[in-house]
N, C-alpha and C positions, 0 to 999 in steps of 0.2 A: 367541468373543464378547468384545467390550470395552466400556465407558463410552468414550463420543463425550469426546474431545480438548476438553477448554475455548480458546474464543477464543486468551486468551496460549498455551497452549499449543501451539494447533495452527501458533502464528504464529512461535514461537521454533522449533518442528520444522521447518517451511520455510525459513526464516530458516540454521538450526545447518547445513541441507545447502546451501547456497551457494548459496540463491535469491535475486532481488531482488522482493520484494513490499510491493503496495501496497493499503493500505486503504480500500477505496471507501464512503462514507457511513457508512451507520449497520449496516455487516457485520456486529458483535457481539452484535445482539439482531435482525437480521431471517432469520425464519427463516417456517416455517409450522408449529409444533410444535402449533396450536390445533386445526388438521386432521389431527394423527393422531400417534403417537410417533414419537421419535426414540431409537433405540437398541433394544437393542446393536449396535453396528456391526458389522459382518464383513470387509468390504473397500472398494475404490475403484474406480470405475468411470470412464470415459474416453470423452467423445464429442469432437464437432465443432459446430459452432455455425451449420454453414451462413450463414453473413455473412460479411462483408467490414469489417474498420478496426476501430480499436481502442475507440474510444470511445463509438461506438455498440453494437459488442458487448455490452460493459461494461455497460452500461445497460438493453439488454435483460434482459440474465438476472440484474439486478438489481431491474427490474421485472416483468418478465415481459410478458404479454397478455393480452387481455381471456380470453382461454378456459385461460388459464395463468397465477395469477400468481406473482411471481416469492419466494423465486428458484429460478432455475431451476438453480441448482448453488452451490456453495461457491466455486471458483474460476475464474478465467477465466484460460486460460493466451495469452499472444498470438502474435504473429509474431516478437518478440523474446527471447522466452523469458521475460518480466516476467510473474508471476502479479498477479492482481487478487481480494484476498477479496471477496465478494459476500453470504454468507452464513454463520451459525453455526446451524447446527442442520438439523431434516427441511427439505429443496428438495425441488423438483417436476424431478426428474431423470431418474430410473431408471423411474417407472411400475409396473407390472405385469410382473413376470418367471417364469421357470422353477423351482417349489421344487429342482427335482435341482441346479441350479446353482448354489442360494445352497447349499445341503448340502454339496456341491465347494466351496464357498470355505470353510465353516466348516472342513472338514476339512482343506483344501490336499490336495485331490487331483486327478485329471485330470478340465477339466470336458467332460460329455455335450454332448451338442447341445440348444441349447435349442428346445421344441417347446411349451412350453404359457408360459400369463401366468395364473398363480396365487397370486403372491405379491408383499408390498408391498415393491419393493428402496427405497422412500425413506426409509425405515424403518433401514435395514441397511449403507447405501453413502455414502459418499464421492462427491460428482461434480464432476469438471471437466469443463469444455465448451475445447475448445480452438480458434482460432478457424480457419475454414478453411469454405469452399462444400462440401466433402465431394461433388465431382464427379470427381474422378480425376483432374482436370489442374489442382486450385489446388494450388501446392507446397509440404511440410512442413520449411521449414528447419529443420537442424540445434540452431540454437541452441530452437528450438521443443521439438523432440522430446528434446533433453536437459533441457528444464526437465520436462517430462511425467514423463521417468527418475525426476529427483530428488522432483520432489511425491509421485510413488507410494511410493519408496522413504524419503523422511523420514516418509510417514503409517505405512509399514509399520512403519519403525524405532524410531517413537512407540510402537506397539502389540506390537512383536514376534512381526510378523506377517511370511513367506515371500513374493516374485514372486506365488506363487499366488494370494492374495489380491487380485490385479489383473486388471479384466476388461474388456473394452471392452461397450459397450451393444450391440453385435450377436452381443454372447454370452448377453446375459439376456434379453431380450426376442424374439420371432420376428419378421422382417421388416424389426428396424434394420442400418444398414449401416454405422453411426458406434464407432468413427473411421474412414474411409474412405482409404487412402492409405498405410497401412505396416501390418506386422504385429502383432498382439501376442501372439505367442508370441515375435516375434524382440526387442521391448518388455521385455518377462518376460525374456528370457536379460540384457537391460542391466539391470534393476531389482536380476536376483539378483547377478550381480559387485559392482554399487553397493554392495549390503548387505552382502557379505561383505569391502569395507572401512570405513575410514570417515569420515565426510562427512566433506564439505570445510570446514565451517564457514563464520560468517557473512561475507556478503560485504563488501569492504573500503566504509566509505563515503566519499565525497567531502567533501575537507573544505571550508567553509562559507566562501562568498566574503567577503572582507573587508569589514568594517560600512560602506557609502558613506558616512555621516555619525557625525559623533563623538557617542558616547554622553553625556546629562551627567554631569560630572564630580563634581556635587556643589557646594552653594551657599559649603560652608568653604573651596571650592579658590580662590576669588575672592577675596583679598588682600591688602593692600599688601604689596608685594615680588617677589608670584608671577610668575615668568617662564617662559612657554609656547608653545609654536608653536600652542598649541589658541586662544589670547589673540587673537594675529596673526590668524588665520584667522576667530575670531569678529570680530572688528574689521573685518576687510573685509567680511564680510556684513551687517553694521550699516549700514556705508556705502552697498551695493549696493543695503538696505531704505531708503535716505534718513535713515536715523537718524544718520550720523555726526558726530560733535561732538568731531571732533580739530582742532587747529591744524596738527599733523604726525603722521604717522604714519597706520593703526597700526603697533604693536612690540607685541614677545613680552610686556611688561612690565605686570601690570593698575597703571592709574591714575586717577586721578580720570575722565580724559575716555573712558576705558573706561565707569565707572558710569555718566556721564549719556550716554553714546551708547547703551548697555541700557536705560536709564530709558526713552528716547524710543522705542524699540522697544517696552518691556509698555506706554508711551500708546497707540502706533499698534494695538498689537493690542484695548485698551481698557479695560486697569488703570488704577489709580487710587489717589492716597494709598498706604500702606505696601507695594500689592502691585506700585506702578509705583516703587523705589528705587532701581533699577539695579542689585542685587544677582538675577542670573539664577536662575531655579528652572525645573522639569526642564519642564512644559506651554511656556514662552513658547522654552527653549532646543530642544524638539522641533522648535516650527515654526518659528524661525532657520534649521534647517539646515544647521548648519556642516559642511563639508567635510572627509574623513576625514584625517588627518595622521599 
């Protein structure tokens, strides 16, 4: 038995094992915790989502349906192995299960076959919905079933909790067939090697394309003297906005005909007296949009 993973938590656990996830809306407080407890958790349960694409998935089991609402799991895992939070707290996932079954996971022992729906697994379980028709002939890539590995085994490794702790929804309830398409026992043998190393750690992130337009620089950087390629480049979009009031140029150099060709810029935008003086501040230099250098 464990206290359910807080938000950050459960986000850095996913995160520390080499996942890429993304947070959908307002995942950190929707939950259904009004309609019944949450906790202790015991383990993690694994279905299929019967759909197709990702962002309609998404949205589903973030809202749910009129006879279900949502959500209807904590994660959505996709065709590319990208999890999507959906939820923090009790989902409408698991249903009604087998008490001999959650007994087997408390204990991590071999589980029975499940025969009866006695007990509240939303209460108790972890649920990803993974996305897939769950007909036998929609296919489980790789990169899919490794993210499944790792989500199981960073919640496990959260909690320090065994494979066994991992169930698919056609082990707790009678009559479900999800996840339909590979095994989880042979699931269970990847989860238990994953945890007896250890994670990969967070995934690298992409660094951040270069700013298209120059930041403002600041109203002191504007002059007499200052020479700058940001000067030049502001000065031809002055021109571009009709403001320009040079005889020649521009050049890198701020000078007089730099201030009244800003001046005529914060007129056109629709300053007036001390806020139209041709000294630039950060609103009128936003929508100039100078070009990044």
């Amino acid at each position: 038995m464990a206290t359910p993973l807080t938000a950050d938590r459960l986000l850095k656990a996913l995160r520390d094992e080499g996942l890429e996830v993304h947070e959908y809306r307002s995942w950190r407080t929707h939950n259904r915790n009004s309609k019944g407890p949450w906790g202790p958790v015991n383990g993690v349960m694994i279905h299929h989502t019967v759909t197709k694409g990702t962002a309609s998935s998404v949205e589903l089991c973030y809202e749910g349906h009129s006879s279900l609402p949502g959500p209807l799991c904590h994660g959505v895992i996709d065709k590319s192995g990208a999890v999507h939070l959906v939820g923090n707290g009790r989902a409408n996932h698991a249903g009604l299960g087998d008490r001999d079954v959650l007994n087997a996971v408390v204990n991590e022992t071999a589980l029975p076959r499940d025969n009866e729906a006695d007990t509240d697994g939303n209460r108790h379980f972890y649920g990803f919905e993974c996305i897939n028709l769950g007909d036998g002939q929609d296919p489980w890539p790789e990169a899919q079933k490794l993210a499944i590995e790792k989500v199981a085994a960073a919640i496990c490794r959260a909690h320090g909790w065994s494979q066994r702790s991992v169930i698919g929804h056609l082990e707790w309830q009678p009559g479900k067939v999800d996840p339909r398409g590979f095994s989880m026992d042979t699931m269970r043998s990847r989860i238990a090697k994953r945890l007896g190393a250890k994670p990969d750690g967070p995934k690298p992130q992409p660094p951040k394309p270069p700013a298209k337009y120059e930041p403002f620089p600041g109203s002191a950087f504007f002059r007499t003297g200052r020479e700058s390629r940001i000067i030049t480049a502001m000065g031809k979009r002055l021109v571009a906005e009709g403001c320009g009031r040079y005889e020649e140029g521009p050049g890198p150099e701020w000078t007089e005909a730099d201030r009244k060709s800003y001046a005529a810029w914060q007129r056109k935008l629709g300053y007036s007296g001390d806020d139209a003086d041709g000294t630039p501040g950060r609103t009128s230099w936003d929508k100039l949009r100078v070009p990044n250098v």
